[in-house]
ROLUM-905694 format. One line per field, with one value per atom (N, C-alpha, C): chain; atom name; x, z, y negated. Coordinates in nm, 3 decimals. Each point is the difference from the previous one (the first is absolute). Example, Ala and Ser with C-alpha at 12.3 -4.5 7.8 and 13.67 -1.06 7.14 Angstrom:
<sites>
chaine: [A / A / A / A / A / A] $
atome: [N / CA / C / N / CA / C] $
east: [1.319 / -0.089 / 0.090 / -0.035 / 0.082 / -0.077] $
up: [0.780 / 0.000 / 0.000 / -0.072 / 0.006 / 0.073] $
north: [0.569 / -0.119 / -0.120 / -0.105 / -0.119 / -0.109] $
</sites>
This chain:
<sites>
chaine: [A / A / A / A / A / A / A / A / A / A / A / A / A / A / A / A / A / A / A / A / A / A / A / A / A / A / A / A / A / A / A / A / A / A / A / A / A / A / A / A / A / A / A / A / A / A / A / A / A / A / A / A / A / A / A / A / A / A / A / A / A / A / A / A / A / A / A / A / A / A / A / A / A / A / A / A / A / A / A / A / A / A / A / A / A / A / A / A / A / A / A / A / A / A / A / A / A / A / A / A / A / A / A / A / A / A / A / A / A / A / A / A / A / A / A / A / A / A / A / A / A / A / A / A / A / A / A / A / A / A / A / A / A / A / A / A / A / A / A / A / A / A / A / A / A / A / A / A / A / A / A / A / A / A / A / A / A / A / A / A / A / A / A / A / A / A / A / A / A / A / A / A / A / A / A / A / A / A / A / A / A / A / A / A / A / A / A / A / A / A / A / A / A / A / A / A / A / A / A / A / A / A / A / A / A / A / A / A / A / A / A / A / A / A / A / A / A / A / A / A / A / A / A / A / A / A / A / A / A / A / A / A / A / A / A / A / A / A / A / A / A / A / A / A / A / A / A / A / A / A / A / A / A / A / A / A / A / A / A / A / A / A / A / A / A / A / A / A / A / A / A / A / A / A / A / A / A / A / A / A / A / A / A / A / A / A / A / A / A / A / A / A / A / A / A / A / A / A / A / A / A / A / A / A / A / A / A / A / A / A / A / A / A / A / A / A / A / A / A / A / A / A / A / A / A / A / A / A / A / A / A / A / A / A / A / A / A / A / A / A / A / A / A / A / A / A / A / A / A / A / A / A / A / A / A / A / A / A / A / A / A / A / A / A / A / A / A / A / A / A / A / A / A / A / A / A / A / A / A / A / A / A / A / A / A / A / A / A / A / A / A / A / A / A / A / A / A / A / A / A / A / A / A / A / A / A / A / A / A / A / A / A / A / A / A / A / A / A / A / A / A / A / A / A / A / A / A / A / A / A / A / A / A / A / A / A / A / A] $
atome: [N / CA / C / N / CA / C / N / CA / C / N / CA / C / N / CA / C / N / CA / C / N / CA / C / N / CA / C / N / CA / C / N / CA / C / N / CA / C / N / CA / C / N / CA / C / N / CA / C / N / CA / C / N / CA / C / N / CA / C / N / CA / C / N / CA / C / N / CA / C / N / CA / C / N / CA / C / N / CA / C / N / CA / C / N / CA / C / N / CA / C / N / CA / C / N / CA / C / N / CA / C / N / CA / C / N / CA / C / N / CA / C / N / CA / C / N / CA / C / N / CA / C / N / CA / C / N / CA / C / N / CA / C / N / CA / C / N / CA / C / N / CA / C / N / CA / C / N / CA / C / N / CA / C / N / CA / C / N / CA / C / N / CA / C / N / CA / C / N / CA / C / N / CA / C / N / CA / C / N / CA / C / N / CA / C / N / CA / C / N / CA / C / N / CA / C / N / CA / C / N / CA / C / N / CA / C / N / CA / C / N / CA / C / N / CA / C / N / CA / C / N / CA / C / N / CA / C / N / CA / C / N / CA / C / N / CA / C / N / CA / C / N / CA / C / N / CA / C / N / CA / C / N / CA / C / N / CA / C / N / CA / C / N / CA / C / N / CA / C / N / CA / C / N / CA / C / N / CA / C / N / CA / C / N / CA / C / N / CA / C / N / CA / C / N / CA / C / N / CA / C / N / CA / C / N / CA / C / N / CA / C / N / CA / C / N / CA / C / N / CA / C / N / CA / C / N / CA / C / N / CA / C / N / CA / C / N / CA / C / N / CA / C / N / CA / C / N / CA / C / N / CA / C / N / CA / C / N / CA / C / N / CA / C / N / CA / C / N / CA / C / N / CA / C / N / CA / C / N / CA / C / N / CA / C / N / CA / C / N / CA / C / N / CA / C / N / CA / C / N / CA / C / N / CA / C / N / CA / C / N / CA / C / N / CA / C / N / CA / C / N / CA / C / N / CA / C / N / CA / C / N / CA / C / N / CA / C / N / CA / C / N / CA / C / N / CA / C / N / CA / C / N / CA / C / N / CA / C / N / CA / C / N / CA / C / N / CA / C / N / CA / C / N / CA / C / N / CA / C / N / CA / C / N / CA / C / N / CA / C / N / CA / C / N / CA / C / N / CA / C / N / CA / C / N / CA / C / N / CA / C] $
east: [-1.824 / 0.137 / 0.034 / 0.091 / 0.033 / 0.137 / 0.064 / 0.107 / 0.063 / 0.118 / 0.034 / 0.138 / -0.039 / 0.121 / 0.020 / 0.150 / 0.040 / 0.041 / 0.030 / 0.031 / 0.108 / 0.093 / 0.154 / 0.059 / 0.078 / 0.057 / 0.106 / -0.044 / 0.046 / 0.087 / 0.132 / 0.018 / -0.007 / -0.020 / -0.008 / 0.097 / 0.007 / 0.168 / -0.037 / -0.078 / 0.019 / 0.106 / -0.029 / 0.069 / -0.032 / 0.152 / 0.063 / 0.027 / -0.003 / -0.025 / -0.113 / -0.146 / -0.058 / -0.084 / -0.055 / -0.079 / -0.076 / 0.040 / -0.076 / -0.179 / -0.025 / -0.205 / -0.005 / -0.135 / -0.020 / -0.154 / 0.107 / -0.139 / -0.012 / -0.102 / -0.027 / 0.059 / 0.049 / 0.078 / -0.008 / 0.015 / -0.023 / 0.045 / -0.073 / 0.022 / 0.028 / 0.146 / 0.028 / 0.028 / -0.072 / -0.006 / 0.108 / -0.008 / 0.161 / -0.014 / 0.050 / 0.012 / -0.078 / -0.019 / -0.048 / 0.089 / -0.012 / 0.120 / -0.058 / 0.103 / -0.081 / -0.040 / 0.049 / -0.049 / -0.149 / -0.059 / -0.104 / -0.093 / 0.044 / -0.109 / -0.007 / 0.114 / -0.051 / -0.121 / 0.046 / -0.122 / -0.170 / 0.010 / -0.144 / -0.060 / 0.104 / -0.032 / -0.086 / 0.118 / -0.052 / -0.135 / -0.025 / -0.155 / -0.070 / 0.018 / -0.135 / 0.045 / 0.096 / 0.004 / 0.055 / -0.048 / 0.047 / 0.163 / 0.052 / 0.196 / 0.014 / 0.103 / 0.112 / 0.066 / 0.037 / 0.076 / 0.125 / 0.066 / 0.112 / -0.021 / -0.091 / -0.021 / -0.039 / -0.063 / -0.005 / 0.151 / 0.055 / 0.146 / 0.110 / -0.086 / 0.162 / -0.115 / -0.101 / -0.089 / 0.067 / -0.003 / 0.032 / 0.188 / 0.046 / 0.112 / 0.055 / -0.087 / 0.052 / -0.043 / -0.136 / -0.032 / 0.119 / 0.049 / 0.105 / 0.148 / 0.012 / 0.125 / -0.043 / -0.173 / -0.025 / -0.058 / -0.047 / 0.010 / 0.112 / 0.112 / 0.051 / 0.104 / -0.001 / 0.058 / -0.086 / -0.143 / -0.033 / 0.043 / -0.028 / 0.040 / 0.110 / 0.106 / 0.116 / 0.023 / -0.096 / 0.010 / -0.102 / -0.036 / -0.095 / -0.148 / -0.036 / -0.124 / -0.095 / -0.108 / -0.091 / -0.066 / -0.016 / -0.101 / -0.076 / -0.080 / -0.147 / -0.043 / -0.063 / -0.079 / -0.108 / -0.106 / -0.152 / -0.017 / -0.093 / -0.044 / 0.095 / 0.113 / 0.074 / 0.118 / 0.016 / 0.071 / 0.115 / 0.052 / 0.157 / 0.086 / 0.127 / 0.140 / 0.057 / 0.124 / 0.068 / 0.143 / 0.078 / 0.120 / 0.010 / 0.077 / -0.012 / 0.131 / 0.062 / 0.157 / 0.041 / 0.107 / 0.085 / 0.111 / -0.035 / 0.058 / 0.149 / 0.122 / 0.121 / -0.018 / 0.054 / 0.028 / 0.083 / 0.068 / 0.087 / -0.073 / -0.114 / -0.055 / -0.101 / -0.009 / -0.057 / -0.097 / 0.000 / -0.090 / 0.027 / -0.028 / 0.048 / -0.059 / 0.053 / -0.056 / -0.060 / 0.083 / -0.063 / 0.015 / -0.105 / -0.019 / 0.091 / 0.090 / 0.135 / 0.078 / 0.009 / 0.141 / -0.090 / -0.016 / -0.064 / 0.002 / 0.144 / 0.051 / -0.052 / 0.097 / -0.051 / 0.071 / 0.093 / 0.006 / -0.032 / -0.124 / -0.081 / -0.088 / -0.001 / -0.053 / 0.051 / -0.058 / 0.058 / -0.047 / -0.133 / -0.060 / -0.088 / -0.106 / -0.168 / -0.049 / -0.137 / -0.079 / -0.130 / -0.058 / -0.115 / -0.116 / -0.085 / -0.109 / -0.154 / -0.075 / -0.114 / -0.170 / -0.041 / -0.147 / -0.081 / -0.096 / -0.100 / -0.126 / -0.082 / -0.104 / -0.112 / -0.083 / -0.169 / -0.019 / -0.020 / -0.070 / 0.048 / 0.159 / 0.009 / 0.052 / -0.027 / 0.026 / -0.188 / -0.068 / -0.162 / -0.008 / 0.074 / -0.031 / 0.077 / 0.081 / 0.117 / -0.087 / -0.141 / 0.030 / -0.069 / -0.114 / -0.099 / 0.079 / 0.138 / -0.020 / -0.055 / -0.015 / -0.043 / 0.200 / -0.017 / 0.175 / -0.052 / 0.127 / -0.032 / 0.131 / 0.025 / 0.121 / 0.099 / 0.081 / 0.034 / 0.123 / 0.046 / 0.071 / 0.151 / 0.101 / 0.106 / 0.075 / -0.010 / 0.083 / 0.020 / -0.120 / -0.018 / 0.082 / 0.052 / 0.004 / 0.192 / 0.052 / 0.161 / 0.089 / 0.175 / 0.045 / 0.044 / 0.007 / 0.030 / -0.156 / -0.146 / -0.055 / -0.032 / 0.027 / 0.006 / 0.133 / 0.089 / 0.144 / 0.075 / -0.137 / 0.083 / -0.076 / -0.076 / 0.000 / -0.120 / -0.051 / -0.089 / -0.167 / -0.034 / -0.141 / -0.091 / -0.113 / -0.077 / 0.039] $
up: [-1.030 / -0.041 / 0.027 / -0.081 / -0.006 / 0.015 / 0.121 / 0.017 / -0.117 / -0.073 / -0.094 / 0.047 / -0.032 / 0.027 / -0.111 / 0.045 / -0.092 / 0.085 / -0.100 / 0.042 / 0.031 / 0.072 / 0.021 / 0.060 / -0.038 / 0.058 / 0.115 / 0.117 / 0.098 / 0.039 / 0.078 / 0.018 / 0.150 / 0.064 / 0.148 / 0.077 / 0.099 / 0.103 / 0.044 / 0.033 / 0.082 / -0.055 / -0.163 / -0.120 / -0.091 / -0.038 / -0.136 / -0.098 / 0.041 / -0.177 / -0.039 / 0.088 / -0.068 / -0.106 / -0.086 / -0.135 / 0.079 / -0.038 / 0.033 / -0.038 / 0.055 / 0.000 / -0.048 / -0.051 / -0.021 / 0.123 / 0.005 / 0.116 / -0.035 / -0.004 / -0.070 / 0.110 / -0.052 / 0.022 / -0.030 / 0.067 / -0.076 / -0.099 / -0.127 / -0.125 / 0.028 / 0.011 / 0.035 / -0.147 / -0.058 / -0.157 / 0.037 / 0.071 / -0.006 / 0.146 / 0.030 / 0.128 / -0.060 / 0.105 / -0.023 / 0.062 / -0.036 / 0.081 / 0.056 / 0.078 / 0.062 / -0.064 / -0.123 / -0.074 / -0.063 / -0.017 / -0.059 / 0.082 / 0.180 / 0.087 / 0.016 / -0.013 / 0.045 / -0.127 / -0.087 / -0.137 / 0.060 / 0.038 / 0.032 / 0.130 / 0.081 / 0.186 / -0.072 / -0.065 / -0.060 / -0.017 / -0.114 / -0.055 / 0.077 / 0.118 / 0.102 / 0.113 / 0.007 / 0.133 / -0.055 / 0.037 / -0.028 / 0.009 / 0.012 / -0.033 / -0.180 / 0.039 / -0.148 / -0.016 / -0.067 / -0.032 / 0.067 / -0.031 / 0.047 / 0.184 / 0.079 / 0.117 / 0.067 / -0.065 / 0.042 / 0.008 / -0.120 / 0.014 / 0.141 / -0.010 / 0.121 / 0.144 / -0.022 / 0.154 / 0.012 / -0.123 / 0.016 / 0.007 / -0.037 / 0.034 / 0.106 / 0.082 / 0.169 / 0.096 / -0.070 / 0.100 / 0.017 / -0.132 / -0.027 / 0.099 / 0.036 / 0.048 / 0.197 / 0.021 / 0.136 / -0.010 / -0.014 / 0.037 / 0.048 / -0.091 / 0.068 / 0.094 / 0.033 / 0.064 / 0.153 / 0.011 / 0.128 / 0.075 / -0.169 / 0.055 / 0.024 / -0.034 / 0.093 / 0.110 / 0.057 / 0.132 / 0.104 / -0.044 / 0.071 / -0.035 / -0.056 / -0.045 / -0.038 / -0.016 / -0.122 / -0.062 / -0.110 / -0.023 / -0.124 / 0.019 / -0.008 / -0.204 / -0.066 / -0.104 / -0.006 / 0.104 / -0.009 / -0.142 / 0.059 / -0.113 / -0.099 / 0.005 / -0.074 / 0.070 / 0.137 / 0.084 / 0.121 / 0.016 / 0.097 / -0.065 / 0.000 / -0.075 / 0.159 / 0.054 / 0.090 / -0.008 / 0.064 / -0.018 / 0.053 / -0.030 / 0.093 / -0.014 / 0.040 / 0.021 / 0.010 / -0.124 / -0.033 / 0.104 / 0.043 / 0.047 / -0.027 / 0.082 / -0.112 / 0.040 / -0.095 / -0.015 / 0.098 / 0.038 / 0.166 / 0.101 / -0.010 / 0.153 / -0.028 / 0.114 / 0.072 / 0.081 / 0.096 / 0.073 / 0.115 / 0.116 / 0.124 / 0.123 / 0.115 / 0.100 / 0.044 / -0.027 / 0.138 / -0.096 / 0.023 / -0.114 / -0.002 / 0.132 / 0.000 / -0.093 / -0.055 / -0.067 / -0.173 / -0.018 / -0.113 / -0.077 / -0.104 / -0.001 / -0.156 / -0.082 / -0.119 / -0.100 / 0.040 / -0.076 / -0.046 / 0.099 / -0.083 / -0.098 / -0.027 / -0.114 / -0.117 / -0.129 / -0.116 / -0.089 / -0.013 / -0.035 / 0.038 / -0.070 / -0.055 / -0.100 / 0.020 / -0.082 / 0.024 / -0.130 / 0.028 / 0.003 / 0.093 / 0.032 / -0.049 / -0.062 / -0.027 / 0.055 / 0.081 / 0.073 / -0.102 / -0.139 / -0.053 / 0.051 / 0.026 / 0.098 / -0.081 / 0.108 / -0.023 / -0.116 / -0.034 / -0.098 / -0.094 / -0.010 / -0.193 / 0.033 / 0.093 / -0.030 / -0.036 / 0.062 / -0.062 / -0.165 / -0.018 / -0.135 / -0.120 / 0.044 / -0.062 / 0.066 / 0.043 / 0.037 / -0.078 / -0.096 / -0.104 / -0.111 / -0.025 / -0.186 / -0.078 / -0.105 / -0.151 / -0.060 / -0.044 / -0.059 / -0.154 / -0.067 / -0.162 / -0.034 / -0.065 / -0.021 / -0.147 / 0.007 / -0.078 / -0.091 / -0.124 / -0.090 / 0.101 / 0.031 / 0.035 / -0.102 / -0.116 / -0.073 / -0.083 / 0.087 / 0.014 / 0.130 / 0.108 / 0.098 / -0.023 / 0.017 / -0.041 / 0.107 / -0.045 / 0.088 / 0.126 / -0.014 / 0.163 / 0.082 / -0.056 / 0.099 / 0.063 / -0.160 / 0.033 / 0.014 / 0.083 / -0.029 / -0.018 / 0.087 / -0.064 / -0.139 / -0.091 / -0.149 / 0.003 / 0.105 / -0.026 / 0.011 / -0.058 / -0.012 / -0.089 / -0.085 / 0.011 / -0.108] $
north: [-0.062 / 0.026 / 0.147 / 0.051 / 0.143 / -0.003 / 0.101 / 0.008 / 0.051 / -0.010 / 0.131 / 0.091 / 0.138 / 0.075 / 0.084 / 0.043 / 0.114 / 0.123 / 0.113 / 0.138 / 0.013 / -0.009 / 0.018 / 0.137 / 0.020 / 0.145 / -0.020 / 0.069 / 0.007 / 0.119 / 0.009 / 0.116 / 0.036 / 0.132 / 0.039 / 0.000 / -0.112 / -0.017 / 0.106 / 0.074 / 0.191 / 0.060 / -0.014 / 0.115 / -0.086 / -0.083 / -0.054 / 0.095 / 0.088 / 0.120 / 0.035 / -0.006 / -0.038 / -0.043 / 0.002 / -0.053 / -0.119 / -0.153 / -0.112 / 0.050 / -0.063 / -0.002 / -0.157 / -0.010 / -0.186 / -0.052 / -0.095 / -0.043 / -0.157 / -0.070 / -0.114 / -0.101 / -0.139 / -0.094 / -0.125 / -0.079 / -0.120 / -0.080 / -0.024 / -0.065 / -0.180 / -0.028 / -0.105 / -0.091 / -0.045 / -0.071 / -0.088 / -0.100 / -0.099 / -0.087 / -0.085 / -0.108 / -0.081 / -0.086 / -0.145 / -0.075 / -0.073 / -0.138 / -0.107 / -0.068 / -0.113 / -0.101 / -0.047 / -0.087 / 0.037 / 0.177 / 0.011 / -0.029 / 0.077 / -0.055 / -0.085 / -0.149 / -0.125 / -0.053 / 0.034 / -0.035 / 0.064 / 0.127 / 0.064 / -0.112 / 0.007 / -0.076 / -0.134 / -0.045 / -0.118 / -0.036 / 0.104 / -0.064 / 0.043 / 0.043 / 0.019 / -0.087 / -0.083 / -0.137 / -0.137 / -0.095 / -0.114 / -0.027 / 0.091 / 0.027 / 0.017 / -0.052 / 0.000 / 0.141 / 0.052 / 0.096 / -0.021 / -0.097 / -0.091 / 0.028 / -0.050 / 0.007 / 0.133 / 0.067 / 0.142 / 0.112 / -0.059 / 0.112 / -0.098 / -0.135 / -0.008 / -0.008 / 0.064 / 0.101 / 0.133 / 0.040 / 0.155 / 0.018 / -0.143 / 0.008 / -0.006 / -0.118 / -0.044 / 0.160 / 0.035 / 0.144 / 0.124 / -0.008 / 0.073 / 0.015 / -0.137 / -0.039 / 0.007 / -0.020 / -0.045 / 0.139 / 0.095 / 0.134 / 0.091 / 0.048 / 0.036 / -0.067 / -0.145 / -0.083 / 0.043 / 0.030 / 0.003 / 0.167 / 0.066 / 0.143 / 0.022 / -0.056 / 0.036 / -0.050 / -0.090 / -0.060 / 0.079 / 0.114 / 0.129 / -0.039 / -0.065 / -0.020 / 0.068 / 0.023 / 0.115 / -0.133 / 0.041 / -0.130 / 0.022 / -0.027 / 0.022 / -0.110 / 0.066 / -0.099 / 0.085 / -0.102 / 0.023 / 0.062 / 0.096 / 0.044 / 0.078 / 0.016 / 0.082 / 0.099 / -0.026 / 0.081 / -0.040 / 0.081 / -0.038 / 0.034 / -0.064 / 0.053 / -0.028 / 0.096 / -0.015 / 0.093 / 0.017 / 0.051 / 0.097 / 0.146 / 0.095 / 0.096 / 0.041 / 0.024 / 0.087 / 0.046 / 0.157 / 0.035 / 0.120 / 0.041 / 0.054 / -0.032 / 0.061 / 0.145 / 0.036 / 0.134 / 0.113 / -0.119 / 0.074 / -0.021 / -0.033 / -0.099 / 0.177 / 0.095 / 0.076 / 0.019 / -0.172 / -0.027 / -0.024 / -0.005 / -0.071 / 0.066 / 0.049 / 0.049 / -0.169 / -0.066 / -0.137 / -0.098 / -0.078 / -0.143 / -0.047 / -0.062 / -0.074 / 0.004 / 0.185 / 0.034 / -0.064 / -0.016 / -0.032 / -0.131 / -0.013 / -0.129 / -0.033 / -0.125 / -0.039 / 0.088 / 0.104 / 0.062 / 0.132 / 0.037 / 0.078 / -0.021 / -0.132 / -0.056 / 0.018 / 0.016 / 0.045 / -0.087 / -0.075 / -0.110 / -0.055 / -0.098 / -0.016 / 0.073 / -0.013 / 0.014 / -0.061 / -0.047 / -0.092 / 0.126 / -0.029 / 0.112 / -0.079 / -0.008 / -0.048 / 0.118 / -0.098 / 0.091 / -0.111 / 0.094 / -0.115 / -0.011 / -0.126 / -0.057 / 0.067 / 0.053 / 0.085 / -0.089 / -0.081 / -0.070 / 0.021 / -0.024 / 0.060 / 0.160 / 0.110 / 0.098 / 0.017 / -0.046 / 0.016 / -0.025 / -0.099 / -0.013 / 0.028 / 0.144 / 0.060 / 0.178 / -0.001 / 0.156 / 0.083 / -0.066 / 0.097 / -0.027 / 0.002 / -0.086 / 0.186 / -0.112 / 0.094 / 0.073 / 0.084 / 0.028 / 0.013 / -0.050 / 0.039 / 0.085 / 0.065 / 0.130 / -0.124 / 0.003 / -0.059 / 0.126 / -0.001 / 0.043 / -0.065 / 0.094 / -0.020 / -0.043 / 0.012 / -0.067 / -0.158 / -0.085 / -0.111 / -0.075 / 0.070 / -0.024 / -0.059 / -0.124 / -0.019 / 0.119 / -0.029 / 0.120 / -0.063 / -0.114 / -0.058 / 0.009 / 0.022 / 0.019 / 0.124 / 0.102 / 0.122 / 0.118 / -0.048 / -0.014 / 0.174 / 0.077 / 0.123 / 0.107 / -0.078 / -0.043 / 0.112 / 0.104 / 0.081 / -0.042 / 0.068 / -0.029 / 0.120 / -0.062 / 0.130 / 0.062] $
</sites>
């Protein structure tokens, strides 16, 4: 399999005046949905299509159900998702842990570490250059290309 990208023009946060440069990007053709993966899961396990989307449904609901209870948690073989926390914008920092309440909190964010095994099998790909003007504008949303 061949990753595909396109040429996109970037501009320099140093110096926004500037002339953008193109540096290649990823060619995102469209989503898949859960109904397509439950069809693929399917024909490789004795599951239904039907039974696979309400797996990927219950995971859905019992993931971040553990991560907000401080959890990391783990899918062998594909990584950790865990929670990790914005700082507000007034919060400076703290001489002493004590002073350090819930409202230096500003949010979540889900943090994902992916497991040796599928970063192994995500680290040689092949790339193919693809024509940016195949690419839709919601995937390529600021419309440039080559």
């Amino acid at each position: 399999m061949a990753v595909p990208f396109v040429s996109r023009k970037r501009l320099n946060p140093r110096d926004l005046e500037a002339e953008g440069k193109f540096y290649p990007a990823p060619a995102y053709i469209a989503e898949i949905g859960v109904n397509q993966l439950a069809e693929e899961i399917s024909s490789s396990t004795t599951l239904t299509p039907t039974e696979v989307i309400g797996v990927i449904r219950s995971l859905l609901l019992t993931v971040p159900k553990y991560m907000l209870l401080g959890y990391k948690v783990r899918l062998d073989s594909f990584g950790i998702f865990k929670l990790g926390l914005k700082t507000a914008e007034t919060c400076k920092g703290h001489e002493k842990a004590g002073s350090v309440t819930a409202n230096d909190i500003a949010g979540v964010k889900v943090m994902y570490t992916p497991d040796s095994m599928l970063s192994a099998k995500l680290a040689k790909p092949e790339y193919v250059k693809l024509d940016a003007k195949y690419i839709s504008d919601e995937a390529n949303p600021t419309g440039t290309g080559d």
